[in-house]
N, C-alpha and C positions, 0 to 999 in steps of 0.2 A: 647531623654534624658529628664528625669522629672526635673520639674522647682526645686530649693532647697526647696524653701516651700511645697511641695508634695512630698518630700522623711520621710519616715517614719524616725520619732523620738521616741527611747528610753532612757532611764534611766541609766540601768545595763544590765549587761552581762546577770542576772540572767534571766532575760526575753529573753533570746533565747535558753537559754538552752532546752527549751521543745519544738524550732520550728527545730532542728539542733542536728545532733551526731556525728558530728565532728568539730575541730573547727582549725584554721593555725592563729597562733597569733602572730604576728611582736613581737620582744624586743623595740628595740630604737625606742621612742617613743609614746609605747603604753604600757610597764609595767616600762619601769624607762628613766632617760634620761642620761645616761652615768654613772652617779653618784650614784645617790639615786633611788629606787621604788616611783613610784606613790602612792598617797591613796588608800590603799585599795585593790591596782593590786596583791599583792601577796598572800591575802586572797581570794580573786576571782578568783585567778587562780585554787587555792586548791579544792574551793567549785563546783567548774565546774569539775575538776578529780573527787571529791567525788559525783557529782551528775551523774556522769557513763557516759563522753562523752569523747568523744575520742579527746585528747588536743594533738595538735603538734603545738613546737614553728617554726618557718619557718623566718629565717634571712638571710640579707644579708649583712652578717661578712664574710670575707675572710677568716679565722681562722675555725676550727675544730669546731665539735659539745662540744667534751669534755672540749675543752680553755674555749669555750661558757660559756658551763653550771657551771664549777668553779668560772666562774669571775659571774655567777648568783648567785651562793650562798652566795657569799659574800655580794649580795645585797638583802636575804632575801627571794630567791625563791631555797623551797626544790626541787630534784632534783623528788621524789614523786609525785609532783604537777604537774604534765606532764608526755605524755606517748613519744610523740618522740622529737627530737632537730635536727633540716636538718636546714645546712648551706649552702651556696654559696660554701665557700670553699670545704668541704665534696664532694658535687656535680662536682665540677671541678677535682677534685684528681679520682671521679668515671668515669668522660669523660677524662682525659689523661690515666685511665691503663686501657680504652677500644680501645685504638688506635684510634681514631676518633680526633687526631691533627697531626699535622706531626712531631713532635719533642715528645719524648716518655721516661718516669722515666726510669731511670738505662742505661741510654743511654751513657752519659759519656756528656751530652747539658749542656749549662750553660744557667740558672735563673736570669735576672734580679726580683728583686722582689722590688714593690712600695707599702709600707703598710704604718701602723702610726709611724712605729719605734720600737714598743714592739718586735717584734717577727723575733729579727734574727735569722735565721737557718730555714725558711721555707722552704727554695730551697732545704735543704735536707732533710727535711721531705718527701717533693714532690720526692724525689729521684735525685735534681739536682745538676750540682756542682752549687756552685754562681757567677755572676758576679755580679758586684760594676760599672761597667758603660754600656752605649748603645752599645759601641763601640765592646765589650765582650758578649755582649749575643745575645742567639740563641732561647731564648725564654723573653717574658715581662709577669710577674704576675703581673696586678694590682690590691692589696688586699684592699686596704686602703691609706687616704692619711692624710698629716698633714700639711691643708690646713691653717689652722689656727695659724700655725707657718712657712709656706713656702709658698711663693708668686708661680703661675702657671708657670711662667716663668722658674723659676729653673728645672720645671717637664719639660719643653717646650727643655731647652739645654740639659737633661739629656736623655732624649730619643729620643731628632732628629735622630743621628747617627743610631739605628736600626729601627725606620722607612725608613730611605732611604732605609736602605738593605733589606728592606719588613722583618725582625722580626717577626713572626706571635705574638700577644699576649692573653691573656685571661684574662679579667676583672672580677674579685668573689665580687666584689660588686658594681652592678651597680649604687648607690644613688647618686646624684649629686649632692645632698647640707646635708652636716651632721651636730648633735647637738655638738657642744665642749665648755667646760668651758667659752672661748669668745664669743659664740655667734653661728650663724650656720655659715659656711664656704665650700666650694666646699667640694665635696665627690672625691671617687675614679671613679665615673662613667662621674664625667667630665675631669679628666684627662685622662681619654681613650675614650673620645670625641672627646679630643685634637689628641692623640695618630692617631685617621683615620685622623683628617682633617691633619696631618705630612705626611698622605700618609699609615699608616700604616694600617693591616687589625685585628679585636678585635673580637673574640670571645666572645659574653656576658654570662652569668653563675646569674642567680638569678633572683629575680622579678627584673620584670611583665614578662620574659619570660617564656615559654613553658613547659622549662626541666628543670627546679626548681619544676616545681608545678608534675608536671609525676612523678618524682623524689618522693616527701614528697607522692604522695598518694602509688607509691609501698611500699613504708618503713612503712606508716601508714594502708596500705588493704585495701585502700579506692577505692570502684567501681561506685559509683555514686558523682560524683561533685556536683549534687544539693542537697544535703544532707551537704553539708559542707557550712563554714560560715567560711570567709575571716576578719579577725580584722586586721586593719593596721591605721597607720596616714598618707600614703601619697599616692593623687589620682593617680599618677603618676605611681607608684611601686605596691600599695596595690591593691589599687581598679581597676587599667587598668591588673593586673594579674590577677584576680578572675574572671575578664569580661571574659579572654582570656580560663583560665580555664575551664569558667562555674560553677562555684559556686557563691554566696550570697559574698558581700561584704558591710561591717562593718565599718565605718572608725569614729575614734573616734579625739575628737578636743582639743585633746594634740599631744606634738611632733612638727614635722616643720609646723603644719597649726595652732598651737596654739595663740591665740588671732583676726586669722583670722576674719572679721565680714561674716553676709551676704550676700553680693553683693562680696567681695573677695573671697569666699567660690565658690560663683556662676560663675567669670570668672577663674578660675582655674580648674574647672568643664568644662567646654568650651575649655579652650586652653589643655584641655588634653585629651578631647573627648567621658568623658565617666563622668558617675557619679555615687554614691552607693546606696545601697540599702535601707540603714540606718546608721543614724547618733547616737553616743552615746559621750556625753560628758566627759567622761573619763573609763577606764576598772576598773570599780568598779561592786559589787554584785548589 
């Protein structure tokens, strides 16, 4: 693993455009942060579709491509500006109606679902009934959490009861610590953290895993990974998934490593075992 001072420093996005033709570009954290678009991120998204490369945004939102890319508009990114949008959740709805979990849509199962709160009625999207406690369900979705308005604890009593009864669950967003108007706050990937050490068994769905990134390149016709170029802000998800991949990974110094110096840069890189290829200070041209 290269010291930080020996990983190549860029500028702009614009400077890869011609080493790279295809590109898998995180949301949170690297074109807005919940709220508002970064400087310049939604112009730079534009100029890299119009400079002829193949753009897929690649998240891990429990939520649909189409929720996605609506709640993008509203933040300033045409829908134009990109060729594909692959979610976790997407991803997870494509391995339950392959049969590859034991509990299967239109089955008549009930759905515990753990998200931020926005989006009731995923369980019937997914084809399930709902359940509202541990005690009730045959399956755990964990999409999202609302860490930053509910202590772990509450997640802790709300799904002991179907961990003991081995529950199988699946986690569509693995991030463990996300940005929210307070501050950053545990993600959905540490409540299904929790969820095994209860004893339970978690299905992961999204980076840095495997069948995220298989996934984004069948939908995008990608046949060569080192041709692709990995933008993310977090070592852990972005860059330890690229590794995993085999492609180029990008990590820019917005989002959860923002203000990070570097020596924190440098043990973060260490305790997660991997480091990038290049560093860019924000996704601007």
């Amino acid at each position: 693993m290269p010291e930080i001072g020996a990983i190549e420093r860029v500028e702009g996005i614009g400077e890869l455009a011609e080493r790279f033709s295809t590109f898998f570009v995180d949301q949170y954290g690297v074109l807005h942060d919940g709220r508002h678009p970064y400087p310049g991120a939604a112009a730079a998204l534009r100029r890299l579709k119009e400079a002829g490369r193949h753009v897929v945004l690649l998240s891990n939102s429990g939520r649909s491509a189409a929720y996605n890319a609506r709640r993008m508009e509203t933040l300033g990114f045409a829908r134009d500006s990109y060729d594909h949008f692959v979610t976790s959740g997407d991803v997870a709805l494509a391995l339950l109606e392959s049969g590859a979990l034991p509990v299967a849509p239109g089955s008549g199962a009930r759905c515990l679902v753990i998200s931020s709160g926005e989006d009731r009625g995923f369980a019937e999207t997914l084809g399930f009934a709902e359940a509202e406690t541990g005690d009730a369900a045959d399956l755990v979705m964990i999409a999202g959490s609302r860490g930053h308005l509910v202590p772990l604890e509450t997640y802790r009593e709300l799904l002991a009861p179907a961990a003991r009864r081995h529950v199988p669950a699946l986690c569509t967003n693995p991030d463990k610590i996300m940005l929210t108007p307070l501050g950053p706050a545990f993600g959905a990937g540490r409540i299904a953290e929790m969820y095994e050490g209860l004893g339970g068994t978690v299905t992961w769905v999204g980076k840095p895993h495997p069948l995220m990134y298989h996934h984004a390149a069948a939908t995008a016709g990608v046949e060569r990974p080192d041709q692709v170029v990995c933008v993310g802000d977090s070592v852990e998800h972005d860059v330890a998934g690229a590794r995993g991949f085999g492609a180029a990974a990008a990590l820019v110094r917005t989002g959860i490593h923002a203000g990070m110096g570097e020596d924190e840069m440098a043990r973060e890189f260490q305790a997660v075992g991997c480091a990038p290829d290049i560093l860019l200070p924000s996704f601007r041209w």
